[in-house]
C-alpha positions as CSV (number, residue, x, y, z in Angstrom):
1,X,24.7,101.3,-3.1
2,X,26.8,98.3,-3.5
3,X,26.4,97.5,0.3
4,X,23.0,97.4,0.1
5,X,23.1,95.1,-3.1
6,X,24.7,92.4,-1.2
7,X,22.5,91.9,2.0
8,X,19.7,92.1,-0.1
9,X,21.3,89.2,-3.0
10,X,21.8,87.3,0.5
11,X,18.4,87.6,1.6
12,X,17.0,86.4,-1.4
13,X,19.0,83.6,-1.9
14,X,18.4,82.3,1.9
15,X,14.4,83.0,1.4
16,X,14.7,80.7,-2.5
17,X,16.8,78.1,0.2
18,X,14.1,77.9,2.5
19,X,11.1,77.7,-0.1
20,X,12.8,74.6,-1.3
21,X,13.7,73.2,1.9
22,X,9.9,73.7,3.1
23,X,7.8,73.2,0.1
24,X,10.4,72.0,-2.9
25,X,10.9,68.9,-4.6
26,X,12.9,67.2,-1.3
27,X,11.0,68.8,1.1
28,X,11.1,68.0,4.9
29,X,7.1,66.9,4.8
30,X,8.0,64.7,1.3
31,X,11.2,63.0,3.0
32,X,8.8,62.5,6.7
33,X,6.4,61.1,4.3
34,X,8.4,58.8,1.7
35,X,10.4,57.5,5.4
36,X,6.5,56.9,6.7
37,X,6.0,54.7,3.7
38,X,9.2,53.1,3.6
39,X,8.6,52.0,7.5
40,X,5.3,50.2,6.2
41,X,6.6,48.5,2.9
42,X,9.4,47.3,5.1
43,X,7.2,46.5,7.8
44,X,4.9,44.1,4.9
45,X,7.9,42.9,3.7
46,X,9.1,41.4,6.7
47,X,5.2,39.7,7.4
48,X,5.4,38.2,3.6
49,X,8.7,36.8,4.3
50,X,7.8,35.1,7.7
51,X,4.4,33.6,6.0
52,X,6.7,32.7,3.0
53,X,9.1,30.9,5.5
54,X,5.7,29.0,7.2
55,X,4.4,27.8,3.7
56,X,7.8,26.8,3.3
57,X,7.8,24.5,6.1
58,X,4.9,23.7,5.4
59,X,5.3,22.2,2.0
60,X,8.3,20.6,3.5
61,X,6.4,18.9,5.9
62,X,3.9,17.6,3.6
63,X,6.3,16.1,1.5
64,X,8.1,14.8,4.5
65,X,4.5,12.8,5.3
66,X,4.2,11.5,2.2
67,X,7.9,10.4,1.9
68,X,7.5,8.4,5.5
69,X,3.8,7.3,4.5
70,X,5.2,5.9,0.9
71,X,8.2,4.3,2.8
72,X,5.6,2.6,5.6
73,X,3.5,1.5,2.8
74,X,6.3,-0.4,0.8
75,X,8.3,-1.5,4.1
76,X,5.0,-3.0,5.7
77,X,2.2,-3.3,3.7
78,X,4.5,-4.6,0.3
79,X,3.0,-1.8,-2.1
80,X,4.7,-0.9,-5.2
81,X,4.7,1.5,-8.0
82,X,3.5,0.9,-11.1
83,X,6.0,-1.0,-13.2
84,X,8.0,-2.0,-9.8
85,X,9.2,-5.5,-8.9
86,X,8.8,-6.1,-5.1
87,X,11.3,-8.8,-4.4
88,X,11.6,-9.7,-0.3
89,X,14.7,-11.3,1.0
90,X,14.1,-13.5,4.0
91,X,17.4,-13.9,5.9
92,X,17.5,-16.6,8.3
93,X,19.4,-16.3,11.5
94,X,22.0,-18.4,12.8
């Protein structure tokens, strides 16, 4: 009797094993799907980061253009800011 008790403990516990593996709380469908949605929030991630990076830039450049349009305007045109003194120094050369 007692070698009959054992195969069948066995059994059971391997059928309990596979129910979890196949329909349980960390099945093999949940883990194929949580990687499937892992691969497209990574896959998002990376496009907000490269048009993060672009705005970037591209604030960078407009600040850039302002900063060399400001400069041309005081270096050429004589414009100041508001409360500035613009005081030219002519040197004359020898």
């Amino acid at each position: 009797m007692a070698h009959r008790i054992i195969p069948v403990l066995l059994l059971g516990l391997l059928l309990v094993l596979h129910t979890q593996l196949w329909f349980g709380r960390g099945s093999v469908s949940t883990v194929a799907g949580m990687r499937q949605e892992l691969a497209t929030l990574e896959h998002a991630n990376r496009e907000a980061q490269l048009r993060n990076e672009q705005l970037s830039n591209e604030v960078r450049d407009l600040q850039d253009g302002l900063d060399m349009v400001e400069e041309h305007a005081r270096q050429n045109l004589g414009m100041v800011k508001p409360r500035e003194i613009f005081v030219q120094i002519a040197q004359r050369r020898p």
